[in-house]
Steps between C-alpha positions, in 0.01 A plus 500: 500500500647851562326816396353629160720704222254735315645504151420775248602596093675119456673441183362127513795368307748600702252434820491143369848464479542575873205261568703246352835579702225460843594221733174488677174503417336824368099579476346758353218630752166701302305753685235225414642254724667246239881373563681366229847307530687733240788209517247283268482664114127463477459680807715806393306459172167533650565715778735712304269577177224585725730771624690621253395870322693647254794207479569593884375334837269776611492431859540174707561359815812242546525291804815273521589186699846605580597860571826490239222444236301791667800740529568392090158640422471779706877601300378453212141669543683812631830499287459265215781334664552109453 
């Protein structure tokens, strides 16, 4: 597994959409120690609703199996770039 993207303000449609476009596997780490597979829908439900404030992800950390998925995020988290 490579390193951690720190993801702030998401617009979890379009985050979703990139999720989707992901090769690898994605998890969403909590400060509380849970990892959830974000390539499974009831994951990204679960994990997602617990973080989401205001229709955006408020803050979240991504870790990726493959580091084309992790540069994808870390695009998107800064630019909003798919």
């Amino acid at each position: 597994m490579n390193k951690m993207v720190e993801l702030h303000d998401v617009n979890v449609p379009e985050f979703l959409k990139v999720l989707d476009s992901c090769t690898g596997e994605v998890y969403l780490m909590t400060r509380d120690g849970d990892k959830l597979n974000l390539k499974s829908k009831l994951c990204q439900l679960v994990g997602l609703t617990r973080l989401i404030e205001g229709g955006k992800i408020a803050e979240a950390f991504i870790m990726c199996e493959t580091e084309e998925d992790e540069r994808k995020l870390f695009r998107f988290n800064l630019y909003n770039d798919k």
